[in-house]
N, C-alpha and C positions, 0 to 999 in steps of 0.2 A: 913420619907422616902426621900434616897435623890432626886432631877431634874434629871432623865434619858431621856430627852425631852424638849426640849424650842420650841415654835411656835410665827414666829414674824407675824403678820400683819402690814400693811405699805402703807401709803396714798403714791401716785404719787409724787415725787420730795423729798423726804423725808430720801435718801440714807438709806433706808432701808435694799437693799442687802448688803451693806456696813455694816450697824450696823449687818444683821449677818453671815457676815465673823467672825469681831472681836468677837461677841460670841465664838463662834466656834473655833476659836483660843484659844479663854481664857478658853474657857473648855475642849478642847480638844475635840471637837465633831466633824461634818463633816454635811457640807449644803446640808440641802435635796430641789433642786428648779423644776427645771424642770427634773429630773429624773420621778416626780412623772406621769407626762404626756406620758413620752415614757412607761413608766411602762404598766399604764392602757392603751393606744395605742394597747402596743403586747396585753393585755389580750381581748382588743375587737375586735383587728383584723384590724384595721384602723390607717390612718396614725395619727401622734402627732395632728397634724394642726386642724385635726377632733375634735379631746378630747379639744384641746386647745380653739377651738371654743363656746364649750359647758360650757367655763367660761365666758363667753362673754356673752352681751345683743344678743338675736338669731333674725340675719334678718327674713326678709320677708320669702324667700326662707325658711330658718331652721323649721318658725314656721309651714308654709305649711306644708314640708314633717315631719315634727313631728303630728299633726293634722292628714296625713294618716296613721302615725306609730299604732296612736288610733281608727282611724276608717280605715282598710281597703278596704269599698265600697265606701269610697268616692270620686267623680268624679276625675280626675286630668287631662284630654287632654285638659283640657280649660287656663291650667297657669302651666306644667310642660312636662318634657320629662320625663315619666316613666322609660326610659332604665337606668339609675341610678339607681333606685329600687329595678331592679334585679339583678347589679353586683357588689353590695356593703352589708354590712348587715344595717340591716334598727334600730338602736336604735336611740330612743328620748336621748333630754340636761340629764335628767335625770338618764338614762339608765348610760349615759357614768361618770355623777355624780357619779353616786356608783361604776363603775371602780374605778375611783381615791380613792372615800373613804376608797375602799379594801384597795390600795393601801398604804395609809395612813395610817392604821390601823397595816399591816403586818412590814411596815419599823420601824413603832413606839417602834413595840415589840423587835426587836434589840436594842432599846437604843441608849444613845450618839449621837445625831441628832439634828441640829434647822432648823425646817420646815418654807420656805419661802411663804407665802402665800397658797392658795388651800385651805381657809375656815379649815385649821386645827386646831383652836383653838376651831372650833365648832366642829367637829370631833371625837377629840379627849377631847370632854372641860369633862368628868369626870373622868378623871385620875388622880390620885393624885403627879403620878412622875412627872408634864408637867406643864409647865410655861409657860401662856398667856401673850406675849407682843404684843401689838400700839405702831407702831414707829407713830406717828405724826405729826403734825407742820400749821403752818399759811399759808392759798395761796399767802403771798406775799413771803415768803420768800421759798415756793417750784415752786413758777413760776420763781423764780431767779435762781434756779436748773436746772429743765428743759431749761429755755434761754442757760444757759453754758455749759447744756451738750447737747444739740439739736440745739444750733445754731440758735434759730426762735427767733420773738419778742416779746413783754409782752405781746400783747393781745393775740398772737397763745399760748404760757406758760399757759395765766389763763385759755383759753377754756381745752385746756388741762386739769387743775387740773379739771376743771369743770364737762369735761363729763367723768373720769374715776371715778371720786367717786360715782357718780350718776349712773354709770355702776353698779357699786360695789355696793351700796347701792341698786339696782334693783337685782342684782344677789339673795343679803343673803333675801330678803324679797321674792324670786320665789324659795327659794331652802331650805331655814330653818326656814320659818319667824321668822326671829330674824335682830334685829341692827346692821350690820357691824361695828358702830361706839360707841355703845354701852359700857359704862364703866364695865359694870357690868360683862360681856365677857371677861373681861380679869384680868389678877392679877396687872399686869403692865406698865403704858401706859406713853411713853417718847416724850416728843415734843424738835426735834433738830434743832430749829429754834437757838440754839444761845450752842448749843454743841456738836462735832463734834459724829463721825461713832465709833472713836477708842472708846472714853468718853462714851458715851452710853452703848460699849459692856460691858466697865467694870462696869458700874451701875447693867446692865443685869446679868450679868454673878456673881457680887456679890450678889441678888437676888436670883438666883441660887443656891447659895451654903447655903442661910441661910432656906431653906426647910430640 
């Protein structure tokens, strides 16, 4: 069967949306990134921000009104203003999890597509048209990333690497328990510590073709 489907996952600093452009170029496919959020947005009814939040580590605040999502009697004038409660719809991280999943799901079956992050390799991980890539790499040389392309210094760069993986590592063990970083997750896992965005795509994308 041939790849109608590539999903990149991609640590912080790692020119990962970069490597898949060039995918996507070289297969002639089309980047599915944040569309996936405005998607499930319209289907729950809330702005992106909302959804986008819900791939995140959830504050304080989140986890509250998620806790009342589950228990409706429980107190809340002691640490919240209710009036949000009633003029918004009330889903948990979860709820808006499986927005996106839909989501993911319906676009997949179009074909011709590499999906930029959104846990789609777990998603999607038993299909046989779809190719699991990790873009990768070392935090020294993705904290050299972020410095050039964020303008900060190498200790703000590594906290950086530091607390998005650990985000990310928090997310896939609250939502799949499974390993974000996990080899066995994926068909293909590329560390660009020392090969550019274009070079990868065509590793990937040769990969691609030999399914």
């Amino acid at each position: 069967m041939n790849t109608r489907v590539v999903t990149i996952a991609r640590q912080v600093g790692t020119a990962g949306e970069e490597v898949a452009s060039a995918v996507a170029k070289q297969l002639g496919f089309r980047v599915i990134d944040y569309q996936v959020i405005q998607a499930a947005a319209e289907e729950a009814g809330v702005s992106p921000e909302t959804v986008s939040e819900a791939e995140h580590t959830p504050s304080l605040m989140t986890r509250l009104l998620e806790a009342l999502a589950r228990n409706p009697s429980m107190p809340v004038a002691a640490w919240a203003d209710p009036l949000p409660l009633t003029t918004s719809p009330l889903f948990t991280s979860a709820d808006y999890r499986k927005f996106v999943e839909d989501v993911i799901r319906d676009i997949s079956e179009q074909g011709e597509c590499v999906f930029v992050g959104h846990a789609a390799q777990v998603i999607l991980g038993g299909r046989f048209d779809t190719l699991h890539v990790l873009v990768t790499g070392s935090p020294q040389y993705r904290s050299r990333r972020i410095m050039a392309g964020m303008g900060v210094d190498e200790k703000t760069a590594l906290k950086t690497v530091e607390r998005t993986d650990n985000e990310r590592l928090d997310y896939f063990r609250r939502f799949y328990d499974t390993g974000w970083l996990s080899p066995w997750v994926y068909d293909l896992c590329i560390n660009t510590d020392h090969i550019n965005p274009q070079q990868a795509g065509e590793i990937i994308a040769a990969t691609a073709s030999l399914r």
